[in-house]
matplotlib code that plots the C-alpha trace (Angstrom):
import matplotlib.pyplot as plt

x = [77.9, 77.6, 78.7, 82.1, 84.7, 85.8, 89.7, 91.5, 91.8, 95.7, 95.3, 92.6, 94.7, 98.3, 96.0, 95.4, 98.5, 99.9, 97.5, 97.8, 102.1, 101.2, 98.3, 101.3, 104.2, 101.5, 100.9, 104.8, 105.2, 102.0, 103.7, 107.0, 107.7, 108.8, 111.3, 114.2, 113.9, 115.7, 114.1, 110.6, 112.3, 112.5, 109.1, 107.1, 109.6, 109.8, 113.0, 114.4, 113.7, 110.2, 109.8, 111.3, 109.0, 106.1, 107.2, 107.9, 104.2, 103.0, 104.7, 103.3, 100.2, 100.5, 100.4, 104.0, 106.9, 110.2, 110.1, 114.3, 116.9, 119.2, 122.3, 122.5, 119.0, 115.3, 113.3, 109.7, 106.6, 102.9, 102.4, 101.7, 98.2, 96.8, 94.3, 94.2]
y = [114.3, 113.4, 109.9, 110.2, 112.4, 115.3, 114.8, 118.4, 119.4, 119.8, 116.1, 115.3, 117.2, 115.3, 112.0, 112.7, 113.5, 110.3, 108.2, 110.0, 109.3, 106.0, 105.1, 107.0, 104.2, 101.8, 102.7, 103.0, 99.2, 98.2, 100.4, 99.1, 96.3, 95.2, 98.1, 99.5, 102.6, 104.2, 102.9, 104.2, 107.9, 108.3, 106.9, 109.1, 111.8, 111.6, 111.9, 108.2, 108.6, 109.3, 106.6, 104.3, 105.4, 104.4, 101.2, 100.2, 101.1, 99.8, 96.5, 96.1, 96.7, 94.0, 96.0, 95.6, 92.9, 92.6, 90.2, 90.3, 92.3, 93.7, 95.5, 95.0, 96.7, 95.6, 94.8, 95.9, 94.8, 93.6, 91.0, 87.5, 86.8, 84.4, 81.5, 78.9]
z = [130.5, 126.7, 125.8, 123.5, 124.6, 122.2, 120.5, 120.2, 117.2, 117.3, 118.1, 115.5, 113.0, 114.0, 113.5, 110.2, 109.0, 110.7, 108.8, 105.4, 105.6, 106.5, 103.7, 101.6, 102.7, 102.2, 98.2, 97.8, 98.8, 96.8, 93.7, 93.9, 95.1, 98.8, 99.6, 102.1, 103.9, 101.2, 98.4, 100.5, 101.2, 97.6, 96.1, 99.5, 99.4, 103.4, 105.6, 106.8, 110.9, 110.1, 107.8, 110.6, 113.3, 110.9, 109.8, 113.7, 114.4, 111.4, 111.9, 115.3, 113.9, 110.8, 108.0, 107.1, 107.5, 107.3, 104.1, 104.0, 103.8, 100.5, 100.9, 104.4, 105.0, 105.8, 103.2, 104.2, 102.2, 102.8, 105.7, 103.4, 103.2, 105.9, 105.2, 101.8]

ax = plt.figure().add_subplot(projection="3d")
ax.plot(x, y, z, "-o")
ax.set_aspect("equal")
plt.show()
């Protein structure tokens, strides 16, 4: 048996795609600004529940926080920077 196990490549591919939407959510809230989901379905161009799933795992993750909220919606933007 050879040491690391082989991803599918359906899976390899879905991988991808998930991390290049996500590097893509990441560069909209660097370009703009901290942002709602709507503000971040029009800069990325992708539909709201997607954008939501992402944020969730990207939050649980720490690469985005809720940093308020604006017209009764969640304000997402880049966790603060830790250490002084």
């Amino acid at each position: 048996m050879s040491g690391k196990p082989r991803i599918a490549p359906e899976k390899a591919k879905k991988i991808q795609e998930r991390n290049i939407e996500r590097n893509t959510i990441l560069r909209g809230i660097r370009s703009q600004g901290p942002s709602t989901i709507e503000e971040l379905s029009k800069v990325t161009g992708m539909e709201k529940s997607k954008l939501v799933g992402h944020l969730l795992a990207m939050r649980q993750f720490g690469k985005v926080s809720v940093v308020g909220q604006r017209d009764d919606q969640l304000v997402y933007g880049m966790p603060a920077e830790s250490g002084s």
